[in-house]
Structures are given as C-alpha cells and as structure tokens.
C-alpha positions in Angstrom: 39.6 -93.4 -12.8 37.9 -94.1 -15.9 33.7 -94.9 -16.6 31.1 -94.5 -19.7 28.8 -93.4 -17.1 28.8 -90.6 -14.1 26.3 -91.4 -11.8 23.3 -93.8 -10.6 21.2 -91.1 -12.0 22.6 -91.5 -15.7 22.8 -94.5 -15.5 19.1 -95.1 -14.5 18.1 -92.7 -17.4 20.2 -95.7 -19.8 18.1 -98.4 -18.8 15.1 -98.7 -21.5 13.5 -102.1 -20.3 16.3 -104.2 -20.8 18.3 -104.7 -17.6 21.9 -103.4 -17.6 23.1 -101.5 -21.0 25.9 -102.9 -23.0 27.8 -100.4 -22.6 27.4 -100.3 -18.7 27.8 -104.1 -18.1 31.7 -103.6 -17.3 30.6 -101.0 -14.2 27.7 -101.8 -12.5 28.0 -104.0 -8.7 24.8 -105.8 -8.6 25.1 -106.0 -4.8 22.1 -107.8 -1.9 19.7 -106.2 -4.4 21.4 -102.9 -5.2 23.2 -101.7 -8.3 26.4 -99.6 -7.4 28.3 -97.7 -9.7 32.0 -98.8 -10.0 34.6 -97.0 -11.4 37.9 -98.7 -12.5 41.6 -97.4 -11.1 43.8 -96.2 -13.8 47.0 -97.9 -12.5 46.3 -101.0 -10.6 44.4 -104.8 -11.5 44.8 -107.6 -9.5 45.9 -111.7 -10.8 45.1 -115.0 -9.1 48.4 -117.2 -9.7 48.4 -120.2 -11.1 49.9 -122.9 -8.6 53.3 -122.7 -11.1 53.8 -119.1 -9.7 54.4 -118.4 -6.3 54.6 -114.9 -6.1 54.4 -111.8 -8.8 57.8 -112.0 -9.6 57.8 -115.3 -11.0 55.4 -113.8 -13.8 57.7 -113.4 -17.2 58.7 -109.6 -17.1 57.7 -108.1 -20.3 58.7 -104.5 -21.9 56.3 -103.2 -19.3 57.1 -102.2 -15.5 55.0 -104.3 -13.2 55.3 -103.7 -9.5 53.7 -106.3 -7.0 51.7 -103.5 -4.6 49.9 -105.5 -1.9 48.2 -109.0 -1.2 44.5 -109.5 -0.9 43.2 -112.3 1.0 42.0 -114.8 0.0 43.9 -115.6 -3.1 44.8 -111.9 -5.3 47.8 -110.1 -5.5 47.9 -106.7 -6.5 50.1 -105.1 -9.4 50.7 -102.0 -10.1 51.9 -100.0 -13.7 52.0 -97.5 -15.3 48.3 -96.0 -16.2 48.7 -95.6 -19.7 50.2 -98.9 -20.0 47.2 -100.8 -18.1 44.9 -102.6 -20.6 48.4 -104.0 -22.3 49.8 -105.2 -18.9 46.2 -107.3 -18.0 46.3 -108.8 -21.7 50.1 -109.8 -21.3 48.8 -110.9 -17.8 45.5 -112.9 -19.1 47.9 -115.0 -21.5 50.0 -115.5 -19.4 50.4 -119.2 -17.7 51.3 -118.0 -14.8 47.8 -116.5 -14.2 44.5 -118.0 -13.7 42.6 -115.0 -13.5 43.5 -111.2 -13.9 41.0 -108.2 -13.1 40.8 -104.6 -12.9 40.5 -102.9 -9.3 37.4 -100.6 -8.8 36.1 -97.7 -6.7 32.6 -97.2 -5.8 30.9 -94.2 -7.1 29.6 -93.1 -3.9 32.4 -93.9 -2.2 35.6 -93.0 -3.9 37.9 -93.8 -0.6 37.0 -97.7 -1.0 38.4 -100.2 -3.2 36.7 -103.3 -4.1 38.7 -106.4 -6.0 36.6 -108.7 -7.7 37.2 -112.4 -7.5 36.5 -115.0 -9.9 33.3 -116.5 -8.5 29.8 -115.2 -8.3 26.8 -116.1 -6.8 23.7 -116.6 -9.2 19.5 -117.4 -7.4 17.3 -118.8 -10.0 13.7 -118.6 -10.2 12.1 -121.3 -8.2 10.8 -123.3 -10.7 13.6 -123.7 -12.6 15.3 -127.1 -12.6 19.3 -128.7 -13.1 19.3 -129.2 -16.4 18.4 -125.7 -17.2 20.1 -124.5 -14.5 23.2 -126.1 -16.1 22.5 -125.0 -19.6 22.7 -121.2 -18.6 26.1 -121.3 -16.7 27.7 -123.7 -19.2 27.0 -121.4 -22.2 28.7 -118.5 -19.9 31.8 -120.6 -18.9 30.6 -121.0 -15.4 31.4 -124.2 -13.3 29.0 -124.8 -10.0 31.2 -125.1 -6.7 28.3 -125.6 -3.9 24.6 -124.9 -3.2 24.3 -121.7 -0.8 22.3 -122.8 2.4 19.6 -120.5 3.0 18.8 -119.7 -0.6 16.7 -121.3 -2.6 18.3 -122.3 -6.0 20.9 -120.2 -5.4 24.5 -121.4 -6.1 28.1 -120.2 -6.0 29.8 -120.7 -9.4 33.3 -119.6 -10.8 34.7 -119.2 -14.0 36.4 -121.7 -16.5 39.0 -120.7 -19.0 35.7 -120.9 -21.6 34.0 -117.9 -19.6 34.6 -115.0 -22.5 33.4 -112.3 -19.7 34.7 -111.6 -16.2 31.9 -112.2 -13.2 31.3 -108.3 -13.2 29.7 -108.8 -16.7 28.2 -111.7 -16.6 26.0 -110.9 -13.6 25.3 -107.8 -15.5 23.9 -110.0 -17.9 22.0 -112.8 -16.0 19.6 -109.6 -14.9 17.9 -109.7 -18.4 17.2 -113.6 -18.1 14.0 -114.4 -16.8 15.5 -117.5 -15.3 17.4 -115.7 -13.3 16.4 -113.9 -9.8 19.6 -112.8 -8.8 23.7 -112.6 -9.7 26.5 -110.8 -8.2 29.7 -111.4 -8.2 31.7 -112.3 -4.8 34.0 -109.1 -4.3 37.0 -108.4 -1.6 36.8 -105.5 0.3 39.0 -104.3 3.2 37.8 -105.0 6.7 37.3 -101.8 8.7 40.7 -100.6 10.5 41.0 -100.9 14.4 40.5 -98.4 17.0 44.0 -96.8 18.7 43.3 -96.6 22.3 44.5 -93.2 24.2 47.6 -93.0 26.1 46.2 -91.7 29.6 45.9 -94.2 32.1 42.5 -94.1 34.0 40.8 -96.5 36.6 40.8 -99.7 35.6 37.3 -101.4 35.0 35.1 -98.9 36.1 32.6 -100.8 33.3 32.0 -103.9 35.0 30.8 -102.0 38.3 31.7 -98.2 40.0 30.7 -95.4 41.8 30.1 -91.8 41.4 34.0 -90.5 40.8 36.4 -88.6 38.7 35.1 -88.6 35.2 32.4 -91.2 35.7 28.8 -91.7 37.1 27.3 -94.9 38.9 24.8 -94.7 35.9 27.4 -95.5 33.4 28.3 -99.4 34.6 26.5 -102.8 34.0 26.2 -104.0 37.5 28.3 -107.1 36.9 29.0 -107.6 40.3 25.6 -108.6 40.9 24.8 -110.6 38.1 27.8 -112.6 39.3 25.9 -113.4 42.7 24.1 -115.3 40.1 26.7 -116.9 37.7 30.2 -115.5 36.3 29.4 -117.9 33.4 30.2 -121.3 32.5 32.4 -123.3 30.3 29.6 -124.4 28.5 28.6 -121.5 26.7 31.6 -120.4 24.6 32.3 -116.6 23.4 33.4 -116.5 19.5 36.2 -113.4 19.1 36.3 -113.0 15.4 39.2 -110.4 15.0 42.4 -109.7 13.8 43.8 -112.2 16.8 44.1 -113.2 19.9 47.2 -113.6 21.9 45.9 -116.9 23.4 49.4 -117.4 25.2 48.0 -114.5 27.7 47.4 -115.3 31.5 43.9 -114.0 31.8 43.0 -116.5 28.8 44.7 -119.7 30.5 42.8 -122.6 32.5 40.9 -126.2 32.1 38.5 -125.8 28.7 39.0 -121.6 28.3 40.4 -122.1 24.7 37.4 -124.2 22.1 38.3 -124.5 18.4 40.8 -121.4 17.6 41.4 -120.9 14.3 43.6 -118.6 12.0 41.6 -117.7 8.7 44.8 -116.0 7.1 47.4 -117.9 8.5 45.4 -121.0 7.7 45.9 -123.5 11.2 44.6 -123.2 14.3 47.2 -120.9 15.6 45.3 -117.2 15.8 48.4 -115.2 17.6 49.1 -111.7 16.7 51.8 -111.0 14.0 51.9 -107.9 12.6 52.8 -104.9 14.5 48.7 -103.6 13.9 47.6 -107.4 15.7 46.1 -105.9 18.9 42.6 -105.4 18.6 40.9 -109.1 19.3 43.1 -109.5 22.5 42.1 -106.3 24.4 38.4 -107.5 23.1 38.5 -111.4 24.3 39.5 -109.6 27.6 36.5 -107.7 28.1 33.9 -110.5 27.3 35.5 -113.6 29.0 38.8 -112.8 30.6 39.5 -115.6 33.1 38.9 -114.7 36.7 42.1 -115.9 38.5 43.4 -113.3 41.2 45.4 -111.5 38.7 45.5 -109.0 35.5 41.3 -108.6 34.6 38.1 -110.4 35.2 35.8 -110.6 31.8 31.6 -109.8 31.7 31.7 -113.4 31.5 34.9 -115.2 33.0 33.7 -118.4 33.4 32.5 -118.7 29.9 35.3 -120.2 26.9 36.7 -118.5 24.1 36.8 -119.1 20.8 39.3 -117.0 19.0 38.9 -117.0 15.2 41.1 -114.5 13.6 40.0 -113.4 10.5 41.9 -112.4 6.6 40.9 -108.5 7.5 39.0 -108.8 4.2 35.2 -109.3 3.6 34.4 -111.4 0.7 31.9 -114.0 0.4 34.1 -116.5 1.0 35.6 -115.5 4.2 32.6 -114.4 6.1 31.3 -118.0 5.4 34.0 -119.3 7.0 33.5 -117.1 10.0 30.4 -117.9 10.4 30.6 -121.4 9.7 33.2 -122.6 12.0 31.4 -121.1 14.8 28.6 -122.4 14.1 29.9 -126.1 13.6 31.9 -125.4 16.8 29.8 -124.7 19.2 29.8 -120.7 19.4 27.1 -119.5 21.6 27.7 -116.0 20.8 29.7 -114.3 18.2 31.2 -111.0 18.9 32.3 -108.7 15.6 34.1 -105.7 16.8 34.6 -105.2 12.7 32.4 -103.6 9.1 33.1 -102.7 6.2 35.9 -99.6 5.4 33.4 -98.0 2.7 30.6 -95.5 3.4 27.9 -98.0 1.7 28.2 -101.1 2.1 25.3 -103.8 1.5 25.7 -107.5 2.2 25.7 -110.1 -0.3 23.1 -112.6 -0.8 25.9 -115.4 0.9 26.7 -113.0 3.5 23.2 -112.4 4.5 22.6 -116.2 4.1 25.8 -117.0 6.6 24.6 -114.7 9.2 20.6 -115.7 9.5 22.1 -119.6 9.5 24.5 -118.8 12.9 21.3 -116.9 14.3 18.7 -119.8 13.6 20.9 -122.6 13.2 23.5 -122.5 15.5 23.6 -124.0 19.1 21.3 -127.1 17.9 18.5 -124.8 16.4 18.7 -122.4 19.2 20.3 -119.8 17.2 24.3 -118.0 18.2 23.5 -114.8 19.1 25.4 -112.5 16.8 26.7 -109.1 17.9 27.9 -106.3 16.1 29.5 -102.9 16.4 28.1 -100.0 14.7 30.7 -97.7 14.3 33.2 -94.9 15.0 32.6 -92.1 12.7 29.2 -90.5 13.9 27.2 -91.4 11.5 23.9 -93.2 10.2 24.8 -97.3 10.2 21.4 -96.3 7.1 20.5 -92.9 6.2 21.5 -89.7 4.6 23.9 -86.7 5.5 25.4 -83.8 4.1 28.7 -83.9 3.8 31.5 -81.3 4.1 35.1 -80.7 5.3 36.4 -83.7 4.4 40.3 -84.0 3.2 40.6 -83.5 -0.5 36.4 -83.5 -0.9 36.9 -87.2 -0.8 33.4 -87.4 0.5 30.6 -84.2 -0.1 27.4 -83.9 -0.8 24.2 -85.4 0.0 25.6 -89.2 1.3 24.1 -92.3 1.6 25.2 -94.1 4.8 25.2 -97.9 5.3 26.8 -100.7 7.3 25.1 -103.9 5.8 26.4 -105.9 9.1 25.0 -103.4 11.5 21.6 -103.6 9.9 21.4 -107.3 9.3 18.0 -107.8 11.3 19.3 -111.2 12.4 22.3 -108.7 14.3 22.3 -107.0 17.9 23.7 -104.0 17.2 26.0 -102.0 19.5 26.6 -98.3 20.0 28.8 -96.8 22.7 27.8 -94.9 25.9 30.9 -93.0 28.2 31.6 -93.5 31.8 29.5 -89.9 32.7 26.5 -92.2 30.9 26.4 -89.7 27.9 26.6 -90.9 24.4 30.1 -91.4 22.8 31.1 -88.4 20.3 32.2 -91.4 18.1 29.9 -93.6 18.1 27.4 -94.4 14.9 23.3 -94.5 15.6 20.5 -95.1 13.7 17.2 -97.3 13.4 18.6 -100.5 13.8 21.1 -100.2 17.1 19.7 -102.4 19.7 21.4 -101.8 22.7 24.3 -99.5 23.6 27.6 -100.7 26.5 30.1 -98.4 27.6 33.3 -97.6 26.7 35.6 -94.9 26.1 34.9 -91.1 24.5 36.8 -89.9 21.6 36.7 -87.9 18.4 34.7 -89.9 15.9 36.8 -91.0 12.8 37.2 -94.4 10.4 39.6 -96.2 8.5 39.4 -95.5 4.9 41.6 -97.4 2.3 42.5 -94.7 -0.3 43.4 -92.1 3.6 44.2 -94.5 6.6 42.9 -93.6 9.6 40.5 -90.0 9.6 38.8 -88.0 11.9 35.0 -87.3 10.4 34.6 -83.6 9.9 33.7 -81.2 11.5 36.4 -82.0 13.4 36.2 -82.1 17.3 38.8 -79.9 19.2 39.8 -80.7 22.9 39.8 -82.8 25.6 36.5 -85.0 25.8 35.7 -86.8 29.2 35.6 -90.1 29.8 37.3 -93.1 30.6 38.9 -95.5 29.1 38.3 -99.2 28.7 40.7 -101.5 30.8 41.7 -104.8 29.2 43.9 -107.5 28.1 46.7 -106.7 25.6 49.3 -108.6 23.5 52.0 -110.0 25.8 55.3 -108.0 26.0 55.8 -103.9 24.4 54.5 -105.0 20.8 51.0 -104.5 22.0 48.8 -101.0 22.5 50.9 -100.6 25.8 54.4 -101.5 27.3 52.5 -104.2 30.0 50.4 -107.1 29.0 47.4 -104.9 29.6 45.9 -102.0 27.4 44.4 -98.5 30.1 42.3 -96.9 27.5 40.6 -99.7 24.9 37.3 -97.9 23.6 35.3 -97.3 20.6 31.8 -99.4 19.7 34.7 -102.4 19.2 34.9 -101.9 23.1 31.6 -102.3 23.5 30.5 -105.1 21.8 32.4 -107.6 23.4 30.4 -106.1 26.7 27.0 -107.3 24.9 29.0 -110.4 24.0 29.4 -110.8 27.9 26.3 -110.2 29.1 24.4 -112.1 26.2 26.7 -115.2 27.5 25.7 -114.9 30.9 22.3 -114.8 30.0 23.0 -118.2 28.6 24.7 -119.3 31.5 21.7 -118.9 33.6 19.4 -120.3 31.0 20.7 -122.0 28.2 17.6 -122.8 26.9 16.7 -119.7 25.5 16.9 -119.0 22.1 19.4 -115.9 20.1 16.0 -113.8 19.8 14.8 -114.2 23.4 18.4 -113.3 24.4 17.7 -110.1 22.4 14.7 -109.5 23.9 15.8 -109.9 27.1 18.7 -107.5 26.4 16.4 -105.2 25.3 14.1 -105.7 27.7 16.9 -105.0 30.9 18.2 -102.1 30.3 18.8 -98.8 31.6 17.2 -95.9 30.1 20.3 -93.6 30.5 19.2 -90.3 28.6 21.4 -87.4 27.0 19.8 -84.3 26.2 22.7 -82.5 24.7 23.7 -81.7 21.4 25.9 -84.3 19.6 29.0 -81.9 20.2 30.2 -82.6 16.1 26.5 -82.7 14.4 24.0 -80.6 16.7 21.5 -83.1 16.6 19.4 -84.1 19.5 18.5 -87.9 19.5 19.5 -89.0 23.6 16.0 -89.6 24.6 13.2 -92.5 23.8 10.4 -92.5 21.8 7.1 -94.1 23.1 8.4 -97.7 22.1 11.4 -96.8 24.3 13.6 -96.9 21.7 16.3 -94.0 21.1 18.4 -93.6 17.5 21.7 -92.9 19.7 21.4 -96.2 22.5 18.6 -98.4 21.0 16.6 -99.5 24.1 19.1 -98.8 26.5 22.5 -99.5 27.9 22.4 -103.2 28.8 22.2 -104.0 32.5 24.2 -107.2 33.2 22.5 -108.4 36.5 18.6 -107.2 35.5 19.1 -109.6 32.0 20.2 -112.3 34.3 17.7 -112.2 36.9 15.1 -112.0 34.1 16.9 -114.9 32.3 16.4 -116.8 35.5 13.7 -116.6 36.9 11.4 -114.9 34.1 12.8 -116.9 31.2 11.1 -115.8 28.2 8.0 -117.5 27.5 7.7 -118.8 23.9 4.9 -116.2 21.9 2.2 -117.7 21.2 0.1 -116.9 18.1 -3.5 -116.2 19.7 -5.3 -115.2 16.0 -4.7 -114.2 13.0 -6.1 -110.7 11.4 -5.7 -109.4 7.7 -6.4 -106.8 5.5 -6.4 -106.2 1.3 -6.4 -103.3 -1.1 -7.8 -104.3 -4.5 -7.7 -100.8 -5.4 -6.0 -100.9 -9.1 -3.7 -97.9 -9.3 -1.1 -97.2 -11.7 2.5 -96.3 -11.0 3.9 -93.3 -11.8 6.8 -93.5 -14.3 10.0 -92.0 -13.3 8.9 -90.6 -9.8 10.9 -91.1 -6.9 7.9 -91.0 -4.8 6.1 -93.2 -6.6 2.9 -94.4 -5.3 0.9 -95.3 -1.7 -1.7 -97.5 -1.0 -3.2 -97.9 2.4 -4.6 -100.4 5.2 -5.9 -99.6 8.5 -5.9 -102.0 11.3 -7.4 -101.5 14.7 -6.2 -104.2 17.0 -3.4 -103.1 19.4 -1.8 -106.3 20.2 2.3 -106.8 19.4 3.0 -108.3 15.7 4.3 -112.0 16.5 4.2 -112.8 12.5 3.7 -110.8 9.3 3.0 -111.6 5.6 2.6 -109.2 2.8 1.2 -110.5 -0.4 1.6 -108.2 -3.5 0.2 -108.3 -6.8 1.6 -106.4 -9.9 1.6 -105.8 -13.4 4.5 -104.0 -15.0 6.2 -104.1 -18.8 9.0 -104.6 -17.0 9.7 -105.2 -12.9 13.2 -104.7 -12.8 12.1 -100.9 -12.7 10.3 -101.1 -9.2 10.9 -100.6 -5.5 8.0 -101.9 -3.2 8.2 -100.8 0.4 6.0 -101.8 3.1 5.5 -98.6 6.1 5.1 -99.1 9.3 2.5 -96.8 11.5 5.5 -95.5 13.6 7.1 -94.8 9.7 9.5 -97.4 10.1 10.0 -99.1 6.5 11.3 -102.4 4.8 12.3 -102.8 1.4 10.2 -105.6 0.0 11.1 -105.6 -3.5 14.2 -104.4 -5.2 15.0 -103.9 -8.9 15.7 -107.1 -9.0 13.0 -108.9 -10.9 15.0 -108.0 -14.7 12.4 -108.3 -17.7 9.9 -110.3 -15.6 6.2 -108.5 -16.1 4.3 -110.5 -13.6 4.7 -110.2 -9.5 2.3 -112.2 -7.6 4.2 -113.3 -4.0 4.0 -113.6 -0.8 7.1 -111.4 1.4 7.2 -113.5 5.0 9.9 -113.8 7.7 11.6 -116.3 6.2 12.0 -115.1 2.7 12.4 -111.6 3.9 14.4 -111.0 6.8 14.2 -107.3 7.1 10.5 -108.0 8.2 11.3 -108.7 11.0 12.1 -105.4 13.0 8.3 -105.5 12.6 8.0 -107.6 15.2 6.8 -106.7 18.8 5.5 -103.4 17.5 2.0 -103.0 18.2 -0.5 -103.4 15.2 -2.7 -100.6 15.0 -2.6 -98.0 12.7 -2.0 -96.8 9.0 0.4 -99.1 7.2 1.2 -98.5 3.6 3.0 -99.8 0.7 4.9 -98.1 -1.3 6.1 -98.8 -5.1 8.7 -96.7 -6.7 9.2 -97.1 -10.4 12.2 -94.1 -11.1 13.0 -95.4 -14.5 11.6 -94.1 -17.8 9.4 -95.6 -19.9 8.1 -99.2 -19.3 4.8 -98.2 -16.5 2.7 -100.6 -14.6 0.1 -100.9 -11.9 -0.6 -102.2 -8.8 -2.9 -104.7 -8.7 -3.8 -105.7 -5.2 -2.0 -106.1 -1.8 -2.7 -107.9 1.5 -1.3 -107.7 5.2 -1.6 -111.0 7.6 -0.7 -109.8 11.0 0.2 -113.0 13.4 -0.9 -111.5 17.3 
C-alpha cells in the first residue's frame, strides 16, 4: 500500500493553518466531521462503465493484464493488475470510452482489514448565508454538477463529477476545507456491509425467548414474557415491521396471510422481489421470524405476529446512496419500526453527513411526524460500539495497538441500540457494549468474532476455548436445504442480529397498543420496562466487569435492561407516556477569556455549576471563540456523570470567528443529555492539537429546558 504520509499524527503535524496539505489531498477521508487516513491498494482501482460497456471485458484489452475481481454495488466494478503496472492501467482506463469514472481502492489507516471504494459523488454543506449563485460558482469551477438537496441539512447538497472535474471527489473535498464558503465536503464512499452470523449446529429448545422456565441451560430470568403481553395484543396489521437485510424468503409459511407482506423491495436486484439468491442469503429470514412471524398453528410465532412485514433487502454495501434508499422507502411506506441486524465491516466507522441525515428523518419524520423507531445491533466482536482497546493476538498483527473502536450506526442518538443477553440471563461473550446500548434481548452465546473484508469471518482475540452455555435462537429459515438448516427452520440463530429483531417486536407491540406514541416515547418506554438482569462475572475474553447499573440504572454491557415485552405493553396501555412538558427554563455563562493551549491534547476546561435537580427536557450550548484558524479545534461539552458530546469538530477550515448556538436539532448527539438530571459540574472542553495558529475562548453559555 502506498502514502506520503504515516499516521493522523504526522499528518496533523503537516497542517500549518491551511486545511489539508497539497501533498495530502489524495489521502485524507473527510468523514461526519473526521479526517481518516487512507492508504491506496497497490494492485486494484475500481471503473464505473459507461452504458456502451456492459461488463469489464468489453473494455479494449491493452498490453496490460486486467482481471475483473469483484462488483460493488451500486454501480463499480473492481479490476485487478499487476501492482507495478497500476497508475498506467487507470490512465488507459480514464481515456477510455468505455469508462465514466475510474478510481483507486483505499484502506483506512486505522483499519487496514477494510476497504473503502470511492464513488463519483460527494456531498458538500455550505455556510448558511451563502446563496445559489455562489453556491453554483464554487462547484462549476471544480467540475461539479448538483443532483438533489439533502433533507435535513441546511445548504447541503449531493453533487457528482462532470468530465470538466480535473480532481477525483477525494481531492476536491480535501480542498473545499480551505473555503470559507464551505462548512463541510466528503465524498460518498462504498464500504462492505458487515458479514452475517453462522448459527451453531446443536439443536436446543425451541423459543425459550418468547416465554420459559427454569431448565437445561436456561433461567426464567432470561425470557421477555411474551405470553403475557399477548393477553394484551399479539400486534396488528397496522403497524408494519421493516427487515432490512440481505433477504427474505417471503414464499415461507410463517410469513403468509391477508396484508402480512407491505411494500418489499430488492435494493440489489432492483424490483420488488427480495428472495434469497446466493448461497450466504439466510440472515433476514431467520430475523423477519423472530419479530413478526405469523401465528398460524404451525412452524413459529414472532414477538409481534400480528404485525406486517416489510422486507427490504439491501446491496450489502453502505454508501450514501443506498442507506438513503433504505431509509427512504420505509419511511414513504409506512414502516413503523426498522430493524438493522447489520454495521459496518471496519473497526471505525463514522456516518456521513447523508447517512446521519436519512436516519434522524425515519426517527422524526416517519409514521406522519410520529417518528419509525429505528433499531440497531451493536455487534459480535466484544468490543466498544466507541472507545479505546489494546490490541493483541490478532492474525498477521492486522489490528495492534492502542485502537479506536466505533460503529457510527450503533451510536446514532436517533438509534436503539441492542446488545445480547443468553438464556442463563448472563451477557453474551460476543456481544459489543458501550455508552450508547439502550436495551439488551436474548439470544444465543458464542465466541465473539466479525467479518472483516481483507480475512472473512474471525474470532476477536484472545480467543475463547470451549463449550459456552446457552441456547440458541429458534426461527424461520430459507425454504428447502439451501438455508442455515436442512428444514425450513433454523435451531440455533443468535448473535446481537438475533436480538434486534426481538426489540423490533416488542417496540411494535408497543405500537399496537398505542399507536399514538411517538419513536422516543417507544424508547423510553423500552427503557423504562425492563428487567435489571445483572452479571457479576468477568467477561470470560477481556476480564472486565461491567454487568451491573450505575445510579441512572444504566449498565455499559445491557443499557437499561433486557426489554420486558408484557411490562412495555402494559405501560404503553395504560400509562402512555405523557408528553414533557417544559416547566422553566435555567442558564448559566462563563465570560472567563482563556486561551487555548496549542498542540495539547487536553486542551482546555471551563466550568458551570447548576443546582436544580430536575431531568434535562432541552439543552442549548452557545459558544464563543476566537482562533487564527478554527479548523484546529475540538469543543466538547461534559456531562456531570462525565458523559461527553462532541460539539465542534475540525471542521470550521480557515474560518477565525465561532459564535453559535449547538441545540437538538443542529446537534443530535445532544440529545443522550436528555432525562439526566441537571445538577452538577458541567464543562466544556476545547482541544486545539495542531501547531501553531492559537486562540481563545471567549465565552460559553448552558440553557437547560426542565
């Protein structure tokens, strides 16, 4: 792999007040206000075809070996030559008329197993006040053509490039950061969906989940009361379940009857046909079978029977462009809830400006205004879905060190997160954790491991020996032997892609019983339901200890509990959430002028104190600062309980002035603030860890809404 540049850390130590450096532009991934380092494969690129090609070998074959390697959704076919013949193949390639765009392929830095494609449109926010014509005066000198306004995003558009644009979308957003005009550009890149969990062979009982006793390998704790909640509803058509996966086999029994199937649609076949193809096309079916299997005196009963389905199968990739149309679809649809048993295959991965866009529209948008209540897994490899680990054991040092963790999905504060517990009501060894999992639903127990695109499938190191007890998850399977099993039904399902489509059940019932709640007061009535199952053991792979709540109630490995299906229900029913109600307003300000320290990771603290106890029903942070240039600084705002958002990334370019306002709706990370009680120390924090250009602070303010 070849780069100027070896690290963040050098490449921060390049910058001298004027954005990205020349001589960087080509491998820096301005990404939902992050740079990442990129590094570019030696013996791979990547063409769009021109509509005169159909596939690579129509391309004229020059004196150089080309090999077609693989297809990327939506629209980029991979070739692959020789390494030392790579920068001649993409010229041949780039005059070719055969191609309408050609680009390298790229690694991340910090994550050498992933590899990112790069498409030809990019996504680029200006400043508010700037207007069209100026608007079209930037892009038309860079060769940039506007496709559509992003909803969600204030002067923010999607572009893509013209045969005029000199520079591929990597560089040009690279160079938009040193225009003033400009708040934001990144390109839209392709990465690879995270692969799908194998289930286990053994055959256990069947859906212990929904309701069960103490038994063999399993506790009463460990179920979701189902049966109960069903005295109350089993769901109804009305409220329709969203499976967005790699398919569903539609044609199954447990998925047949009056209005079950609303709106399918195949996103890589392109109809409205989403059945399984490939050998690998297993994983929606066995998870539209837990959340809404039909209840009809054979095969499985789902969480939520009587609820639809809406089966959306996805590309398996995760570019702009296709989580849009995710998102989209079930939002103009109908969805109620939509289930993602699905991230990233990278270590780090941080959403894009579109993607968070899509995802906050289907939460406060869909279902008339109501909001779809989105659910997520968080993961099979044991780890942080944010935060840092060192890192050892792992095949060929493909990952060591000191790692940064993140799945941008499972920390999306619009999201309800999902961890897994086991039928003995323990914590799964697989399952990821973190600030940021809401609620965990049980499933299976396994070794922890992920899906990698340079390895396949992985165990995480250290790796666990044994047998591990537990259960499996019972559930619907592709019709005939092509599926996990020989029958129609899958015995052991599991992972956090188990259960989320639980959540995805019980969140629908909720619905059922009152469907005029909205996505948050489902979440808070999830949260508010559950059972505090507790594990005081030592995560058998890491050691740590994290099974037990906090004083919030509120534990790193099951967020506020495993979700209790008939306690949400009854709360939904006859508690329904009343709306909060701002009673007063309170607010504090620093005027205190400090400067920031220069290249210091730590950078600086400034503090408020608030004495009123009540929960936080709205917050607003207003920040003043002068700097010789902003795109330096970090400004974080801490939580008493140490909980922090990012405020302010390095996103502000040659820009000296900040003076704004950071509230809900601009800054959506604020609100995981919400709910918490108000008293105590809060402090914001601003990090300048570049050389050089220095600043101050020049005042702050907190408006607490309680």
């Amino acid at each position: 792999m070849t780069s100027p540049i070896n690290s963040s850390t050098a490449l921060s130590q390049n910058y001298e007040g004027i954005g990205v450096p020349d001589d960087s532009i080509g491998y820096v991934l301005q990404r939902g206000g992050e740079e990442l380092i990129l590094h570019k494969v030696p013996d791979r690129f990547t063409v769009r075809l021109s509509p005169s090609a159909s596939e690579v070998k129509d391309l004229p074959q020059p004196s150089i070996p080309m090999q077609h390697a693989n297809s990327v959704a939506p629209s980029l076919e991979v070739v692959q030559v020789a390494s030392n013949q790579l920068d001649e193949a993409m010229e041949l390639a780039r005059n070719s008329e055969y191609v309408d765009f050609a680009s390298h392929v790229y690694q991340l830095d910090s994550d050498p197993a992933s590899t990112v494609y790069l498409t030809n449109q990019l996504t680029i926010q200006f400043q508010e006040e700037v207007d069209a014509s100026t608007r079209n005066a930037v892009v038309s000198n860079l060769g940039l053509k506007e496709l559509k306004p992003i909803e969600g995003v204030p002067n923010g558009f999607v572009y893509e490039t013209t045969p005029q644009a000199q520079e591929n979308p990597l560089k040009i957003a690279n160079r938009l950061t040193r225009n003033p005009e400009v708040l934001l550009a990144e390109p839209n890149i392709v990465i690879k969906s995270q692969a799908h969990y194998v289930p286990r062979d053994s055959l256990y009982s069947k859906q212990w989940y929904l309701n069960c006793n103490d038994g063999n390998q399993m506790t009463a704790a460990s179920h979701i009361c189902a049966e109960q909640a069903w005295d109350i509803t089993k769901g109804v058509r009305s409220v329709v379940v969203a499976i967005t996966d790699d398919s569903v086999d539609i044609n199954h029994p447990d998925f047949q009857g009056v209005g079950k199937i609303v709106a399918p649609l195949d996103l890589k076949g392109r109809d409205n046909i989403p059945l399984p193809e490939a050998p690998t096309d297993n994983h929606g079916t066995a998870c539209a079978g837990i959340a809404v299997a039909e209840e009809n005196g054979k095969g499985i009963v789902g969480v939520a029977p009587g609820c639809a389905l809406m089966p959306i199968r996805t590309t398996g990739f995760l570019d702009d462009e296709s989580v849009e149309q995710i998102f989209n679809w079930a939002i103009d649809k109908g969805a109620s809830v939509i289930s993602c048993s699905w991230g990233a295959s990278a270590i780090y991965f941080p959403l894009s400006v579109r993607q968070k866009a899509v995802i906050h529209k289907a939460a406060t948008q869909g279902r008339k205004g109501k909001g779809c209540v989105v659910v997520f897994a968080a993961g099979n490899a044991n780890r942080p879905i944010n935060g840092i680990l060192d890192e050892s054991g792992w095949p060929n040092d493909i990952i060591k060190g000191r790692v940064k963790w993140l799945s941008g999905f499972a920390v999306h504060p619009d999201v309800i997160t999902v961890s897994a517990s086991n039928s003995l009501a323990k914590k799964s060894a697989y399952s990821n954790w973190g600030t940021g999992v809401c609620v965990c639903a049980p499933s299976n127990n396994a070794p922890p491991g992920m899906w990698l695109q340079e390895t396949g499938y992985i165990g995480t190191p250290p790796v666990l020996k044994g047998t591990l007890p537990g259960l499996g998850v019972f559930t619907t399977d592709r019709m005939g032997a092509a599926g996990y099993n020989q029958s129609d039904f899958a015995p052991d399902f599991g992972g956090t892609s188990s259960a989320t489509p639980v959540v995805a059940g019980v969140a629908a019932l909720i619905l059922s019983a009152n469907p005029n709640l909205t996505a948050q007061e489902v979440r808070r009535i999830l949260e508010q339901s559950t059972d505090k199952i507790v594990d005081s053991d030592p995560d058998p792979q890491l050691g740590i200890r994290m099974g037990t709540y906090d004083k919030n109630g509120y534990s790193q490995w099951f967020g506020y509990g495993k979700v209790n299906a008939f306690k949400a229900v009854q709360m939904a029913q006859y508690k329904p959430m009343a709306q909060q109600q701002i009673t007063r307003n309170i607010s504090q300000e620093n005027r205190q002028t400090m400067a920031i320290p220069d290249n210091n990771s730590k950078g600086l603290s400034s503090s408020l104190s608030i004495t009123e106890t009540s929960p936080i029903q709205d917050i607003q942070v207003t920040v003043e600062i002068e700097h010789s240039f902003l795109g330096d600084i970090e400004v974080w705002l801490v939580a008493p309980n140490n909980d922090q958002v990012l405020l302010q990334n390095r996103t502000l370019g040659i820009n000296t002035q900040l003076k704004t306002t950071y509230t809900l709706q601009n800054t959506l990370y604020l609100r995981q603030f919400l709910n918490l009680p108000a008293q105590g120390t809060w402090q914001l924090k601003v990090i300048d860890g570049v050389p050089e250009n220095t600043g101050t602070l020049k005042y702050w303010k907190l408006e607490l809404g309680l």
